[in-house]
VEXRO-459126 format. One record per residue: residue number from 0; x, y, z of N, C-alpha, C in turn. Coordinates in pm, 1 decimal, padded with zeros to 6 digits. Atoms other than C-alpha are relative to their C-alpha. Layout:
% residues N
gudo, n.xx, n.yy, n.zz, ca.xx, ca.yy, ca.zz, c.xx, c.yy, c.zz
NUM, X, Y, Z, X, Y, Z, X, Y, Z $
...
//
This chain:
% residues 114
gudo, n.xx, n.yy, n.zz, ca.xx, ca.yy, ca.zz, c.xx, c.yy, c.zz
0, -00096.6, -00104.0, 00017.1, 08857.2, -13342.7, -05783.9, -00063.7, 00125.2, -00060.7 $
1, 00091.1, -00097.3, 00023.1, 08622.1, -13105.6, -05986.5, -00093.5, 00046.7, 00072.7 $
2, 00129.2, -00016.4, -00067.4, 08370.3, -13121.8, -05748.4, 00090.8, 00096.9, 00120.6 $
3, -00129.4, -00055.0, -00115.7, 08715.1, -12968.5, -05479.4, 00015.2, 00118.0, -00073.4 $
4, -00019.7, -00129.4, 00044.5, 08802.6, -12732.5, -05747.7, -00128.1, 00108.1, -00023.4 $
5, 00105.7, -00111.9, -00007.5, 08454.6, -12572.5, -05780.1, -00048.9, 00006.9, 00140.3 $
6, 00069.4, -00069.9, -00200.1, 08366.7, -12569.6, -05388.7, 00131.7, 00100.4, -00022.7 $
7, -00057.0, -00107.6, -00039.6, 08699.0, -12366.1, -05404.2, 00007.8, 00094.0, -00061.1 $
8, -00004.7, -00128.9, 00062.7, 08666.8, -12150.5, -05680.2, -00111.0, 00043.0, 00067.8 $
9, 00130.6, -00079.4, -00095.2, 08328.7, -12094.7, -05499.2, 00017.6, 00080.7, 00127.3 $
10, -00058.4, -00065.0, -00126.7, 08503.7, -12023.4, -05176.9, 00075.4, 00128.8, -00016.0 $
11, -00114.1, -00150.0, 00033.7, 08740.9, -11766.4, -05368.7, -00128.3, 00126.9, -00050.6 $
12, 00088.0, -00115.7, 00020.6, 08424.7, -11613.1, -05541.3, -00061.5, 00072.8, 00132.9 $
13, 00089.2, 00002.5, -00082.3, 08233.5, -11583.4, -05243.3, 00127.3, 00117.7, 00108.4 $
14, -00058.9, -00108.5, -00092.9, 08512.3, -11401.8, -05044.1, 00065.7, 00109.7, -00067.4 $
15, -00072.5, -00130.2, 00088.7, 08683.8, -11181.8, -05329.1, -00187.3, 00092.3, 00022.3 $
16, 00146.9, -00098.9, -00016.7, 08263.1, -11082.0, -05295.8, 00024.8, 00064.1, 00126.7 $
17, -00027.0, -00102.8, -00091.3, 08313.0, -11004.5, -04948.3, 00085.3, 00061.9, 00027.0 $
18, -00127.2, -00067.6, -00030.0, 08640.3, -10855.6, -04945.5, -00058.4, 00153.5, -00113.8 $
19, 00080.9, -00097.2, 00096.7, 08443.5, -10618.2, -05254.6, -00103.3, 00096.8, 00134.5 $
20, 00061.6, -00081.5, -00079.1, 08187.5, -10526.0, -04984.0, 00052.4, 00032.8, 00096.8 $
21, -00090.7, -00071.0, -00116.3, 08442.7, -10455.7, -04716.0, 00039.1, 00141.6, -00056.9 $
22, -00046.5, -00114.3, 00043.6, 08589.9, -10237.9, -04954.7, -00072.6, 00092.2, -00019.4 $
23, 00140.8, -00062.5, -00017.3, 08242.9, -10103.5, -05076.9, 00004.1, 00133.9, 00127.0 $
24, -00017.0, -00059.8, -00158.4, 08225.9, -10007.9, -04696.5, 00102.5, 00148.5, 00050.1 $
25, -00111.5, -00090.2, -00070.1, 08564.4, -09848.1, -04623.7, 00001.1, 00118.2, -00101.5 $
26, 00030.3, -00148.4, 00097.5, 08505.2, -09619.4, -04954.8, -00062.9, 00056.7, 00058.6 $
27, 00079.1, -00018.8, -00004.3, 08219.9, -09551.7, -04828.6, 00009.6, 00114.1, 00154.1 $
28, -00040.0, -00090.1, -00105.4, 08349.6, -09434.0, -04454.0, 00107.4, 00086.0, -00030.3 $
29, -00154.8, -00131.1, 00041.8, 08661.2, -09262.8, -04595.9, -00109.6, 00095.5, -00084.3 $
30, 00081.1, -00105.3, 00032.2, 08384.3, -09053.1, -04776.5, -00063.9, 00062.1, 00102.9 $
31, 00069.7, -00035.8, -00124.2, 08205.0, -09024.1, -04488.0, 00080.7, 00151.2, 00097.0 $
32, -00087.5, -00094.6, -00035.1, 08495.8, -08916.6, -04319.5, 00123.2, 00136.5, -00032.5 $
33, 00022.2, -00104.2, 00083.4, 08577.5, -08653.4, -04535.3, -00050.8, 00058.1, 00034.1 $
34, 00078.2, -00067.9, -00048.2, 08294.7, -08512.4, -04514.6, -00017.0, 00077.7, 00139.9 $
35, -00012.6, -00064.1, -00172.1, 08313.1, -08485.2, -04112.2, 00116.8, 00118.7, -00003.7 $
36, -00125.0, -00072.3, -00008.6, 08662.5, -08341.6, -04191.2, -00040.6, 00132.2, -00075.7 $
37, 00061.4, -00137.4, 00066.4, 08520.2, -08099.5, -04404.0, -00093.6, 00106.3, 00023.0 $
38, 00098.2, -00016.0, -00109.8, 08230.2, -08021.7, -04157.1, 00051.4, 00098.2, 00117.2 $
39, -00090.0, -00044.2, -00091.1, 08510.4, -07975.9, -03897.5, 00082.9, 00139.3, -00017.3 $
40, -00034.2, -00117.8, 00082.4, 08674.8, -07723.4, -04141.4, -00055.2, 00114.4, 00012.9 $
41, 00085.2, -00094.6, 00004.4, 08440.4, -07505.5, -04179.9, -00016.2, 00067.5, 00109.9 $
42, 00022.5, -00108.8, -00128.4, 08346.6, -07463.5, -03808.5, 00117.3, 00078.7, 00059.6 $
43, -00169.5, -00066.3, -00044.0, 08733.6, -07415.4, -03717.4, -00005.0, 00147.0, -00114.2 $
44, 00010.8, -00073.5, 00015.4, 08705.0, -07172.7, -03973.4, -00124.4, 00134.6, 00046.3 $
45, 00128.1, -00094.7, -00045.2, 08355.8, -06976.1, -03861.0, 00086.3, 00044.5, 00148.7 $
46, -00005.3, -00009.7, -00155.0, 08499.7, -06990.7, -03487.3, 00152.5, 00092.5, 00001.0 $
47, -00078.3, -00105.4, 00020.1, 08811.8, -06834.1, -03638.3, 00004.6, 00164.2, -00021.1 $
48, 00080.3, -00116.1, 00089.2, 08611.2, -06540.9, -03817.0, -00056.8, 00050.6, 00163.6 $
49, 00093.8, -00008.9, -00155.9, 08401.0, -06527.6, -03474.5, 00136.7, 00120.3, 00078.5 $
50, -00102.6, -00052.3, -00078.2, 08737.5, -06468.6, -03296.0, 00040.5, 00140.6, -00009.8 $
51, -00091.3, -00139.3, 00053.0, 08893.3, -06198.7, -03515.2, -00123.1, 00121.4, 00007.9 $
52, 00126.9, -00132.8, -00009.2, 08548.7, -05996.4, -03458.6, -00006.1, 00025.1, 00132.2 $
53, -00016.5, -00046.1, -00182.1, 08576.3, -06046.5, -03097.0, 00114.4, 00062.8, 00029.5 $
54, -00118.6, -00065.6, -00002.1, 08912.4, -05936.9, -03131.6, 00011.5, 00149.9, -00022.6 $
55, 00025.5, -00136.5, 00060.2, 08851.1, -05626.2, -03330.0, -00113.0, 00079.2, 00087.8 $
56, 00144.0, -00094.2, -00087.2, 08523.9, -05514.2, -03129.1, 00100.7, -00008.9, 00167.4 $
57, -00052.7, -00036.1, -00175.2, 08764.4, -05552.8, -02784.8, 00092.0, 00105.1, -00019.3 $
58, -00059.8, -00112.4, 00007.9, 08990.9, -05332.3, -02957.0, -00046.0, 00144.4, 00029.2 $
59, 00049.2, -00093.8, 00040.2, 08748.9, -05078.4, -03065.0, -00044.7, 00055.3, 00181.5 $
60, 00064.6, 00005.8, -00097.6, 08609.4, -05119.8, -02686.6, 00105.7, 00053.5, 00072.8 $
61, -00114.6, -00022.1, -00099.4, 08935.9, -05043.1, -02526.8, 00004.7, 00188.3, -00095.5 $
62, -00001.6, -00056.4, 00038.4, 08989.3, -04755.6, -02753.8, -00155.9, 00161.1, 00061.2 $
63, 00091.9, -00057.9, -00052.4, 08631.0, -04625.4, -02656.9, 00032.6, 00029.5, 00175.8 $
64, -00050.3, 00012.5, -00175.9, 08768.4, -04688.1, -02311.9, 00085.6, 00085.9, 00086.8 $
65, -00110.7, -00077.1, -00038.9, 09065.4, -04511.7, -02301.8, -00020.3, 00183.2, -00044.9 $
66, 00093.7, -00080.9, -00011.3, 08864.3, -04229.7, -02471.9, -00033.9, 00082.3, 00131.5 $
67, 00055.5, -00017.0, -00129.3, 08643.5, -04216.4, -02213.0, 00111.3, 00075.6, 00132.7 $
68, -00054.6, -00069.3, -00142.3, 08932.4, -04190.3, -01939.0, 00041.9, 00158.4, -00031.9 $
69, -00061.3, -00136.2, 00011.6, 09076.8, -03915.5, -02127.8, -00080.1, 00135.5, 00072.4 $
70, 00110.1, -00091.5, 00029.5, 08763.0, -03745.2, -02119.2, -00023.1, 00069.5, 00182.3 $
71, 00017.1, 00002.9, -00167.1, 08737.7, -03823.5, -01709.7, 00085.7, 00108.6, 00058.0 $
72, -00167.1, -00053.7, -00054.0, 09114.1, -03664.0, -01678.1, -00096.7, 00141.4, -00042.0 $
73, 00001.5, -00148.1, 00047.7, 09022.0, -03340.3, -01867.3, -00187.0, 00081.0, 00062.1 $
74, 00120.5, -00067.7, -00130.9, 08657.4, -03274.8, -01651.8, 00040.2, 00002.7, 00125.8 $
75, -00026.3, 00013.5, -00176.1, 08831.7, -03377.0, -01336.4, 00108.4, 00159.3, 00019.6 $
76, -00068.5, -00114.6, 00058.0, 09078.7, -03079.2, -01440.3, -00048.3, 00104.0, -00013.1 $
77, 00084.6, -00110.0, 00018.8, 08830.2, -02882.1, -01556.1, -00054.5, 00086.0, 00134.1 $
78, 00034.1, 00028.8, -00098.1, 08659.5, -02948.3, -01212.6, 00081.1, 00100.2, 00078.9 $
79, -00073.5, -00075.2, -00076.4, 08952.0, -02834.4, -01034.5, 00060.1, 00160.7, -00034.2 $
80, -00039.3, -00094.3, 00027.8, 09021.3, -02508.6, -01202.7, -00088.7, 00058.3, 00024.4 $
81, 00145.1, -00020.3, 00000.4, 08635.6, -02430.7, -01160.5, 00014.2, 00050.6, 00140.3 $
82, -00047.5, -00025.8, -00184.7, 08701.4, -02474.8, -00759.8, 00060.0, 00086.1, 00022.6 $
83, -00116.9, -00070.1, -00024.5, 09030.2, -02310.5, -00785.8, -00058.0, 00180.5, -00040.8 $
84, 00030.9, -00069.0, 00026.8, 08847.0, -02013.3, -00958.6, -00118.4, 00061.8, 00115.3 $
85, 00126.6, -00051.3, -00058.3, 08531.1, -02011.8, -00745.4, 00060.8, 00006.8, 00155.4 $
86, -00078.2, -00009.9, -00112.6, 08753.4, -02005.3, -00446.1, 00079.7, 00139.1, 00033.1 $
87, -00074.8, -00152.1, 00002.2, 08960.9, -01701.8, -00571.8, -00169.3, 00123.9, 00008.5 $
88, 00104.3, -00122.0, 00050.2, 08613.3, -01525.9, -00678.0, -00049.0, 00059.8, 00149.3 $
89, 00037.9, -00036.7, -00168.5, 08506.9, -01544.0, -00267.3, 00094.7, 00067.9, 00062.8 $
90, -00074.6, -00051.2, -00049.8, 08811.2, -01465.0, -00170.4, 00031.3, 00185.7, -00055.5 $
91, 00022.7, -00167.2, 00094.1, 08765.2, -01109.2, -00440.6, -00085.0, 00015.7, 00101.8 $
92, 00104.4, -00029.0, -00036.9, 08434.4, -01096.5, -00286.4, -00002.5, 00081.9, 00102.4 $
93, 00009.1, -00055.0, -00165.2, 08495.1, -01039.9, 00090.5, 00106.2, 00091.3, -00042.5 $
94, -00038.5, -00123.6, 00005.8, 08792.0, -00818.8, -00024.9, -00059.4, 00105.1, 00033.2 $
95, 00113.4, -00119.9, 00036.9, 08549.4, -00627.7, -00204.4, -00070.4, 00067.8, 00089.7 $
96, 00130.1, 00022.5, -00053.0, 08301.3, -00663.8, 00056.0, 00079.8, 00094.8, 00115.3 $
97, -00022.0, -00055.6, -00098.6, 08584.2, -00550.4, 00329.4, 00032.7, 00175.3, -00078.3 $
98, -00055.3, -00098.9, 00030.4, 08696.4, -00245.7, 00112.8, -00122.8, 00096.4, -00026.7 $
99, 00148.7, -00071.7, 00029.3, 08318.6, -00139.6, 00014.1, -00029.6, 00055.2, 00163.6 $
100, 00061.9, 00003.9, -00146.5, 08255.9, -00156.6, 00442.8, 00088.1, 00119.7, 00021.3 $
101, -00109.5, -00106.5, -00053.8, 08610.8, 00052.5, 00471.3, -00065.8, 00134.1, -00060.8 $
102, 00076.4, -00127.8, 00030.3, 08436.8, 00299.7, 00230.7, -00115.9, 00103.3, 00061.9 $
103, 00108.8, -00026.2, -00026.5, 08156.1, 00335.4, 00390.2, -00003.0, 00056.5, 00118.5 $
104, 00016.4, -00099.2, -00152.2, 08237.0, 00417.3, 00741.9, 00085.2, 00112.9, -00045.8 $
105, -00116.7, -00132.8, 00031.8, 08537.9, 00683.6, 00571.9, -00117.4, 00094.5, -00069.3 $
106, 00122.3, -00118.8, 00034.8, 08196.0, 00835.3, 00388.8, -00064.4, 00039.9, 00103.6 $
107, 00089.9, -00016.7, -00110.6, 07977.6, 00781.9, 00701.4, 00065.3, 00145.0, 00080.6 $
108, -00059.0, -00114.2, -00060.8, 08262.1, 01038.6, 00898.6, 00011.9, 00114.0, -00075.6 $
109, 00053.1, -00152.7, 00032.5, 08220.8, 01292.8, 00638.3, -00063.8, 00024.6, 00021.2 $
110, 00131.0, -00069.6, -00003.9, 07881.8, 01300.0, 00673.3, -00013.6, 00069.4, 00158.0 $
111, 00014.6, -00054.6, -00104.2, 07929.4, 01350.9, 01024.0, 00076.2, 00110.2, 00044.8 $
112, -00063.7, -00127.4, -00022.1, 08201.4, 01612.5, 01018.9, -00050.0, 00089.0, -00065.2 $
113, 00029.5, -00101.5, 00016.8, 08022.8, 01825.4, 00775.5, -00118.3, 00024.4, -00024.8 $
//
């Protein structure tokens, strides 16, 4: 009967031991896993930070963008008033050019009447 009760207190030591290193263990991965979680953290945060810079630089990019078109609108404008001008200036020109010719033969017949 002693010899029953110490095989089983032996049997109880022997597994309260391994039920100790199970536990051991699962501390040991719940730290672990922690850690990963905390790992995980971090990058979710970096990839957040990442974002809001990609965010802000597409702004700034659109901004530069829309810029830009403005800039397109008010040369294309420019452009056309340039035309519109150098169009009138030819059209002065040959006036000019016919009213200088009209002068010239109305001088030419003085010279020949007197």
């Amino acid at each position: 009967m002693v010899q029953g009760i110490q095989e089983g207190t032996s049997n109880v030591v022997t597994a309260m031991q391994e039920g100790m290193s199970e536990t051991e263990r699962s501390v040991h991965y719940v730290k672990e896993t922690g850690t990963v979680f905390e790992r995980i953290l971090h990058s979710v945060k970096q990839i957040s930070d990442m974002n809001s810079q990609i965010a802000s630089s597409v702004e700034e990019q659109i901004a530069v963008i829309e810029e830009i078109n403005r800039n397109t609108v008010n040369i294309t404008q420019i452009g056309e008033e340039s035309l519109k001008g150098a169009e009138q200036s030819v059209i002065s020109t040959n006036e000019l050019a016919q009213m200088v010719q009209g002068v010239s033969e109305i001088v030419g017949r003085f010279r020949m009447a007197g």
